[in-house]
N, C-alpha and C positions, 0 to 999 in steps of 0.2 A: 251563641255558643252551643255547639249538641251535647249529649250527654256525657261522652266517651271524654271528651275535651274537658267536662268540669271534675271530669275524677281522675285524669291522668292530664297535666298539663302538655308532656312531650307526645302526648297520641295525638296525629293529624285528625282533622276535622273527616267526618264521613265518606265527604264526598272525594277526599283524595286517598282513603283505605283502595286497596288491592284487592281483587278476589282471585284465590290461588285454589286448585285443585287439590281434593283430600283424598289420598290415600289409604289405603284399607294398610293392617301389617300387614294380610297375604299379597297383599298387590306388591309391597316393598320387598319382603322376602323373594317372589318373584322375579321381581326387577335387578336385585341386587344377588342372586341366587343362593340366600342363604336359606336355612330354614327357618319357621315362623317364630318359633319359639326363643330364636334367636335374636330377631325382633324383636320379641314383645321384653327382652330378658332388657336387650340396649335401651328400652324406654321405661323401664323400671328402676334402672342403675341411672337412667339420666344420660346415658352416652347420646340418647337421641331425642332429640329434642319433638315431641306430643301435643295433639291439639285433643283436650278429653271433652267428649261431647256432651249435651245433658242425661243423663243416665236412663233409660225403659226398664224396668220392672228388674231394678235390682245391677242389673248390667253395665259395667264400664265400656264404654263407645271409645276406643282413641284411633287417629285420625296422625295423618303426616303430612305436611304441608307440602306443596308441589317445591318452595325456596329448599326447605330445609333437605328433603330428599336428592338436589340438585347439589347442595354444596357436599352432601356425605357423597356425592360420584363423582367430586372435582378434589385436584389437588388440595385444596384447601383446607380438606377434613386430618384433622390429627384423632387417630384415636387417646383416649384417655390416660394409659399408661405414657403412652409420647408427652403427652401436655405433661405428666407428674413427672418424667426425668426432665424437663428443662428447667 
């Protein structure tokens, strides 16, 4: 049993983890054409779901997962006020 599997029982085992692409927020702002701070405001409030890196010299790293950046550019995404009136 590897590591990941004895501290989380429902996390697959290593070798069936995924490696997804990490986006920068200016890459997402970019992509999505908003601006940055707009990003960084949706991963603060939790609208967006962060992948926070280990921190260099005082610095918060965060990172967007190539899944999570796809479902916010598919119907699938509700924004947060949506999800609160249903």
């Amino acid at each position: 049993m590897d590591s990941a599997s004895e501290h989380d029982p429902a996390a697959p085992p290593a070798s069936e983890k995924k490696e997804y692409r990490l986006y920068t927020l200016s890459e997402v702002a970019g992509i999505l054409r908003v601006d940055r701070a707009t990003v960084r405001r949706w991963a603060k409030e939790g609208v967006l779901k962060v992948v926070v890196l280990p921190q260099t010299g005082g610095r918060t790293v965060l990172r967007v997962s190539e899944p999570v950046l796809q479902v916010l550019m598919t119907d699938q995404y509700l924004p947060v006020e949506t999800v609160k009136d249903l």
